[in-house]
C-alpha positions in Angstrom: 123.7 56.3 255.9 122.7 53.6 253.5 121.4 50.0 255.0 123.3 47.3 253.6 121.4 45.0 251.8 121.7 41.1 253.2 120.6 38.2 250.7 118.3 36.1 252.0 119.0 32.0 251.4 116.1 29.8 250.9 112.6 29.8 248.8 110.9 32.1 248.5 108.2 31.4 251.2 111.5 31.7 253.6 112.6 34.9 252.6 108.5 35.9 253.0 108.7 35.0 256.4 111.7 36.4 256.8 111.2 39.3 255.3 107.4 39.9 257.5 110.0 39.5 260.6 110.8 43.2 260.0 107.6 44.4 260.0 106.5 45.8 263.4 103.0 44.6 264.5 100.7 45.4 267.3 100.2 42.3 269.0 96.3 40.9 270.0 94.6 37.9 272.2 91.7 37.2 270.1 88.8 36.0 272.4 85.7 34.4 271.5 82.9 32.8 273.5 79.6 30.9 272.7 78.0 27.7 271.2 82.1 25.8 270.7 83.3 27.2 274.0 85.8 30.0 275.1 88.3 30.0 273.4 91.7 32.8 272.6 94.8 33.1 270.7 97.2 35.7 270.0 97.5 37.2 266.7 99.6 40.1 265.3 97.7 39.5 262.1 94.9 42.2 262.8 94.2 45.5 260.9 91.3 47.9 260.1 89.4 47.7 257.2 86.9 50.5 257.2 85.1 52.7 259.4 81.8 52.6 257.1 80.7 50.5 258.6 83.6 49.7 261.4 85.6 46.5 260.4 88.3 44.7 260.9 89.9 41.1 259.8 92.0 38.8 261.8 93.9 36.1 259.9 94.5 32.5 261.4 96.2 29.1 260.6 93.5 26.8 259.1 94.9 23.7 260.7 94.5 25.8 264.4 91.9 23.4 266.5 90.1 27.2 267.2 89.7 27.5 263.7 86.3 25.8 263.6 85.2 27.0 266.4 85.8 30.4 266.3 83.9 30.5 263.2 81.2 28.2 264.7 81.0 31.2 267.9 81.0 33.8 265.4 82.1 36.5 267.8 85.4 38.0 268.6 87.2 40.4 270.3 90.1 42.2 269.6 92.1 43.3 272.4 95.2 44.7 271.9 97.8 43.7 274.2 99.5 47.0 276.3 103.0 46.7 276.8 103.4 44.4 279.8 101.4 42.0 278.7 104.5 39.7 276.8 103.7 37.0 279.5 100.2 36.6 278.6 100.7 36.9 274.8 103.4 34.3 274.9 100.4 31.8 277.1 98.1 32.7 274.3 100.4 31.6 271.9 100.4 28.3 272.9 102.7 28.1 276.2 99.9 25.9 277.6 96.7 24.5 275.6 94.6 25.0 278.9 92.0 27.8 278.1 91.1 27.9 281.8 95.0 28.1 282.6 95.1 31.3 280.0 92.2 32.9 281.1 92.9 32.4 284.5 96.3 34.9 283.9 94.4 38.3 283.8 91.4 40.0 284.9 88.5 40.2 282.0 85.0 41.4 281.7 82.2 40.6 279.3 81.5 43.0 276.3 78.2 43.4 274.9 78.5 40.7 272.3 79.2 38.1 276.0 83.0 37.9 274.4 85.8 38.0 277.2 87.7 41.7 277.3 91.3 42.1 278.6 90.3 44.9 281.7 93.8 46.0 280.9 93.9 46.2 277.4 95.1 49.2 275.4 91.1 49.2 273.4 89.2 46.0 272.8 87.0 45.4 269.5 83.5 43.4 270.4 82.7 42.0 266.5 80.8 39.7 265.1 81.9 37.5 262.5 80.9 38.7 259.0 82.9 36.8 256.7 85.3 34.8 256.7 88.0 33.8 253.4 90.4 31.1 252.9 93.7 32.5 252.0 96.5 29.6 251.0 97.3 28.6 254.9 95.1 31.1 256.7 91.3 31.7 257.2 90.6 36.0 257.0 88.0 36.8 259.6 86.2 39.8 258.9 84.3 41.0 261.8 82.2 43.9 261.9 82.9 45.7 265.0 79.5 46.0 267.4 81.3 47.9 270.3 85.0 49.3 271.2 86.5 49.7 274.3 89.3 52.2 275.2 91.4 52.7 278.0 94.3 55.3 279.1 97.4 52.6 279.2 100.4 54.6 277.7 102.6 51.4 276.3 101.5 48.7 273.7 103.3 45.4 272.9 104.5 45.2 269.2 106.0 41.8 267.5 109.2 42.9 265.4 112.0 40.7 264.6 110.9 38.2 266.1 111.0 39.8 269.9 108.5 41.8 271.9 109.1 45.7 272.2 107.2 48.0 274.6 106.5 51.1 272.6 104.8 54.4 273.4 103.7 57.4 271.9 106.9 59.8 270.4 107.4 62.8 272.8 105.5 60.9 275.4 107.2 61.1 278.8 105.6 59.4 282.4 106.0 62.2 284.8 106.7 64.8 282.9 
């Protein structure tokens, strides 16, 4: 069976955005600590870029008050979200402003870089801010990963059409 294809109204930046709606993404709270304060966001804007040496890039809005200060902490970690975290992604997000109030929603520890980890996190990515690029609206973070944290949760939380979906690994069955 063939999809029908739908026309998308508006410029072309809306039909971009529209368009990157269908593309499933792991979802991320991006945490950093040091000389500008704690500070976290989430971000489905995350993907490896080598493993020689182990990197990775984050991309986030320039006009986001973190911006600055993430760059000024020049740490990061990466923690990708498992799949019942939605609540906590959606209070990274911006459903309060209050760092405390965001931090306060989950248990973390303290990697080797003194960046906050998720304890429940499906793997966590300690880096340290190598680069940075300014891309039309977004600054591209490339960290180069220090340390990496892995646990045994079986779901992760994926962005994809604009709603949260719990996925797993195919042929992956609890209690089986």
């Amino acid at each position: 069976m063939t999809a029908e294809r739908v026309p998308v109204v508006g410029d072309l930046a809306t039909q971009f955005r529209e368009g990157m709606a269908h593309l499933g993404a792991g979802v991320c709270v991006i945490t950093s600590n040091g000389p500008a304060g704690l500070l976290g966001f989430t971000a489905t804007a995350v993907s490896s870029v080598t493993d020689a040496p182990p990197t990775l890039l984050v991309c986030m809005n320039r006009v986001s008050t973190q911006n600055a200060a993430l760059k000024r902490n020049g740490v990061l970690c990466v923690n990708v979200l498992a799949g019942e975290h939605a609540d906590l992604s959606s209070l990274f997000a911006g459903a309060t402003q209050d760092m405390a109030e965001r931090f306060a929603a989950a248990t973390w520890t303290y990697g080797t870089l003194g960046v906050p980890r998720l304890a429940s996190a499906v793997a966590s990515f300690d880096c340290r801010v190598a680069q940075s690029q300014e891309v039309g609206t977004h600054s591209v973070l490339f960290g180069q990963v220090a340390d990496v944290e892995i646990t045994d949760e079986e779901e992760a939380l994926i962005y994809l059409s604009r709603a949260y979906h719990r996925v797993r690994r195919l042929g992956h069955n609890r209690g089986a």
